[in-house]
C-alpha positions in Angstrom: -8.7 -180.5 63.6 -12.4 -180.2 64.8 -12.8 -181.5 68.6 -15.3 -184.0 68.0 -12.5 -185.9 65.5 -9.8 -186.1 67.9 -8.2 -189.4 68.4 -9.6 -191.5 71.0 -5.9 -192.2 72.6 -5.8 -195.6 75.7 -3.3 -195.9 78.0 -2.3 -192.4 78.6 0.3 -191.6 81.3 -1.5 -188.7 82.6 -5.3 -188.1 81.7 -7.4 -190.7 79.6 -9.9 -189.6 77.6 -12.7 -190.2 79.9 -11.2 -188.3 82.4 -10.8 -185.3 80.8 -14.4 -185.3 79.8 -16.6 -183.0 82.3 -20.0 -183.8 83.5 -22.7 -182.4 81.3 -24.8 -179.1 83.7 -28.1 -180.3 85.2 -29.2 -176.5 83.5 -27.5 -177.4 80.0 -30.2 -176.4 77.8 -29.7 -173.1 79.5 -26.4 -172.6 79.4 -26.5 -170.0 75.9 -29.3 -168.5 76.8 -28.7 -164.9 77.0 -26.8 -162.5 79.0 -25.5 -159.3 79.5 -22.2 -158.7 80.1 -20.5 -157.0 83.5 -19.7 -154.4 80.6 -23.8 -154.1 79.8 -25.1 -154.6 82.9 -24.8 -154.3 86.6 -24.0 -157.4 88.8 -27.7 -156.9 90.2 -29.3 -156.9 86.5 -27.4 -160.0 85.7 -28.0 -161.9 88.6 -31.6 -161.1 88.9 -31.6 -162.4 85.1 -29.7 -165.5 86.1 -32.5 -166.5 88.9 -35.1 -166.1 86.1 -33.8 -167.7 83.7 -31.6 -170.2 85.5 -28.9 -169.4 83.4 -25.9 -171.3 85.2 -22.5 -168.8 86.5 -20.6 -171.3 85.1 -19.3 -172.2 81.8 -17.3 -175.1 80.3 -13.5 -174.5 79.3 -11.5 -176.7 76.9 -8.0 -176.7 77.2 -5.4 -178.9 74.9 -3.6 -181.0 77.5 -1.2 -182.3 74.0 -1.8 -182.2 70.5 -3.8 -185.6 70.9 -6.2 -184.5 73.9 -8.4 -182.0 74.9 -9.4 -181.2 78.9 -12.8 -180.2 80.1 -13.7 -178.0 83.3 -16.5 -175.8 84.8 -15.2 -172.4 85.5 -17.1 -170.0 87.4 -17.8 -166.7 85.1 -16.7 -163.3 87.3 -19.7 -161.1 88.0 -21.9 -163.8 88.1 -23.7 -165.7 91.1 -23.7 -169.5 91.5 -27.0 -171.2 91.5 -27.6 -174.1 93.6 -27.1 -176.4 90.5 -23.3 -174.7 89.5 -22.7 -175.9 93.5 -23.4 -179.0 93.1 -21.9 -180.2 89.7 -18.7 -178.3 90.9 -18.8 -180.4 93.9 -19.4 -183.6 92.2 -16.8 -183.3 89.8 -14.0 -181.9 92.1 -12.8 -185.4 92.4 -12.4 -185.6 88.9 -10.1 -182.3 88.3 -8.5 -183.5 91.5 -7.2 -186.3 90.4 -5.5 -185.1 87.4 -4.3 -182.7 89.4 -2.6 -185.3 91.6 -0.6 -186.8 88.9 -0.1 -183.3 86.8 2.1 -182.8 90.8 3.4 -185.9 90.5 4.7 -185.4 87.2 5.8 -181.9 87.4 5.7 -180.9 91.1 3.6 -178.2 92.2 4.6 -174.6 94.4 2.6 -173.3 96.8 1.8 -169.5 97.6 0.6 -167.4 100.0 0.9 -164.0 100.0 4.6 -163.9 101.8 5.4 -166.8 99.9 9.1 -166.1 98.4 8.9 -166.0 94.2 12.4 -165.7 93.7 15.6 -168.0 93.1 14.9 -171.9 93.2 12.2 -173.2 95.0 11.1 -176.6 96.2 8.4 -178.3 94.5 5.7 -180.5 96.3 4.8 -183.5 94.9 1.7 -184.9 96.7 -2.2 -183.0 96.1 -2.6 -183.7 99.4 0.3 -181.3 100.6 -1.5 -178.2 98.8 -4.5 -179.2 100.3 -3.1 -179.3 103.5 -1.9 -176.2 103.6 -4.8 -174.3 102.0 -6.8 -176.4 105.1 -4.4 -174.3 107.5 -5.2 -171.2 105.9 -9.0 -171.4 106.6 -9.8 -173.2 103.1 -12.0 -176.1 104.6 -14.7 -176.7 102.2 -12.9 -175.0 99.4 -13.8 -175.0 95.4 -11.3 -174.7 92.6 -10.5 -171.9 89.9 -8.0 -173.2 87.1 -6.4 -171.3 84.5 -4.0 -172.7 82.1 -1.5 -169.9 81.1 0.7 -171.2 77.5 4.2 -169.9 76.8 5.2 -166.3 76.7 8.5 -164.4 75.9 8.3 -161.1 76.4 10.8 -157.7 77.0 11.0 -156.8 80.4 13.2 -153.8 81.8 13.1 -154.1 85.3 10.3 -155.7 88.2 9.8 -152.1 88.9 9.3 -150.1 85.8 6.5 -150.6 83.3 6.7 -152.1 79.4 4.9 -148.8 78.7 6.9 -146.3 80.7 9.9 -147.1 78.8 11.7 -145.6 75.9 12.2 -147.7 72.7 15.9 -148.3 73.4 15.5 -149.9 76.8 12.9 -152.3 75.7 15.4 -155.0 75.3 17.6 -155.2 78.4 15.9 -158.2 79.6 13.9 -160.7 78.2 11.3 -162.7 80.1 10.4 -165.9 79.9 7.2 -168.1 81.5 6.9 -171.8 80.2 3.4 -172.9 80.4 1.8 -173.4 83.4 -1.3 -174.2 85.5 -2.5 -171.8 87.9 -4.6 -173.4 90.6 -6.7 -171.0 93.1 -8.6 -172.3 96.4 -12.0 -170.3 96.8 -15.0 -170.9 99.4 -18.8 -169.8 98.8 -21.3 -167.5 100.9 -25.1 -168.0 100.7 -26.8 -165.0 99.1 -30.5 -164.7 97.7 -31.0 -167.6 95.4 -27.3 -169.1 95.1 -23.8 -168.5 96.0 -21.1 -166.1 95.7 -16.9 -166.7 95.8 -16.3 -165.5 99.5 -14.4 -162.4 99.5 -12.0 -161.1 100.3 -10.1 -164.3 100.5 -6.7 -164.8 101.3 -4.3 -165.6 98.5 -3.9 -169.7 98.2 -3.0 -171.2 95.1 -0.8 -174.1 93.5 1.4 -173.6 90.1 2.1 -176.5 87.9 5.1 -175.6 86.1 6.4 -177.2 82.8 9.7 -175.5 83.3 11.2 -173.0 84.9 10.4 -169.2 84.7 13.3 -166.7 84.2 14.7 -163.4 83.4 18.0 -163.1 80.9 19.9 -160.2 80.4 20.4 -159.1 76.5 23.7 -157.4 77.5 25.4 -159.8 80.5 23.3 -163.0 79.0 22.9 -163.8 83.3 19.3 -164.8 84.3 17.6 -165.6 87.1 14.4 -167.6 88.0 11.3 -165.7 88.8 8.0 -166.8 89.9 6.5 -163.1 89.9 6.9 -162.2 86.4 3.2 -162.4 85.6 3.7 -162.0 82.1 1.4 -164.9 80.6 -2.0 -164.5 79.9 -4.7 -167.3 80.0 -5.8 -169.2 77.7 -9.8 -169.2 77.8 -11.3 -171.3 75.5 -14.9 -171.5 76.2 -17.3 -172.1 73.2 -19.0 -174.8 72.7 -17.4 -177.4 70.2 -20.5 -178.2 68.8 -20.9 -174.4 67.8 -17.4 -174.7 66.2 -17.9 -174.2 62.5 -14.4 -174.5 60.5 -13.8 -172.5 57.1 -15.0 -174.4 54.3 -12.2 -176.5 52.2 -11.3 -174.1 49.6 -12.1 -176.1 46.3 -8.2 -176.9 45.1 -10.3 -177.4 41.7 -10.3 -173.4 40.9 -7.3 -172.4 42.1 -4.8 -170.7 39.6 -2.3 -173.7 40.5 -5.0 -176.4 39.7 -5.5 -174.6 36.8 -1.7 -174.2 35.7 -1.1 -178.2 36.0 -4.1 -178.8 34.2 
């Protein structure tokens, strides 16, 4: 289904369709212009490129919230600085992503971590924003920004939280299997003033907020126990970040030249 056709849905519990549309970037005419990758160019190349240019460090993810619904936010690219103009449009729509956040917490609950946060066993979800915010506020995060990253479902083999997947022989693969339900990873961040923009502050302190759908877990092949984990790390985000007007589907294959079309003619 193309993005442009989806369903213009009212009443929705969670996110309505105009809230889960981001601003458009005060650079947006700039926003493909080109760039070289960390891979292709130094941070210094790139960034004197961006000032140029005015190519923003930010580009605009989609994410489906449900099969009816799609959710917008600016992400900030890694490796690249933040102009003046990335600032301010993530500033202005903070209360946006903030308040789908607030009711994604209500709904699900939200966990907390810093870096001697526990990950194991049951843990107690918050259920007001303002309680992560709080606590980030306590850890230095005054004037903080936002990194999101949705992570879907994985299942994979796991051995032990010790050994690595690729350290193991082929008949140990399957003692364990892990599980992470999808999830939202939320990540506090502040900004330092370099030549011409902004860079994320580092090295920050670890501060973010999951939103689990369910709960994550470990379950043995041989004893079928299992235990909840929040230190699996075993799901990988989902980045969607091209443009849906760029978004060219596969031509509908003409059903008139088939060999079935052709056998019921």
């Amino acid at each position: 289904m193309l993005y442009s056709k989806l369903p213009t849905v009212q009443n929705r519990a969670v996110m309505s369709p105009e809230e889960a549309s981001a601003p458009e970037h005060p650079l947006q005419a700039h926003l493909n212009l080109p760039l070289p990758s960390p891979e292709q160019g130094t941070i210094a190349e790139i960034r004197r490129i961006q000032l140029r240019d005015r190519i923003p460090g930010l580009v605009k993810r989609l994410l489906p919230f449900d099969g009816e619904l799609t959710w917008e936010y600016w992400w900030a690219v890694p490796g690249r600085m933040l102009l003046p103009e990335d600032v301010e449009l993530l500033n202005r729509d903070r209360p946006r992503v903030e308040t789908i956040l607030t009711k994604l917490i209500w709904l699900f609950g939200g966990y907390y971590f810093e870096q001697t946060s526990p990950r194991e066993g049951e843990l107690k979800p918050l259920h007001e924003w303002q309680q992560i915010v709080q606590r980030a506020n306590h850890l230095g995060f005054k004037n903080y920004l936002l990194d999101i990253d949705y992570l879907p479902i994985a299942i994979k083999p796991y051995n032990s939280l010790q050994t690595s997947l690729s350290n193991l022989p082929a008949e140990c693969i399957a003692e364990w299997v892990a599980v992470e339900p999808a999830h939202w990873h939320i990540e506090f961040f502040q900004l330092e003033p370099i030549n011409g923009g902004y860079d994320i502050q580092e090295p920050k302190p670890l501060c973010s907020c999951q939103i689990w759908t369910g709960k994550p877990f470990l379950r043995s092949c041989q004893t079928q126990d299992s235990a909840i984990r929040y230190d699996l790390f075993i799901s990988k985000p989902l980045d969607i970040t091209i443009p849906p007007w760029r978004y060219q589907p596969e031509p509908l294959r003409d059903e008139s030249n088939s060999l079935t079309s052709e056998v019921f003619q």
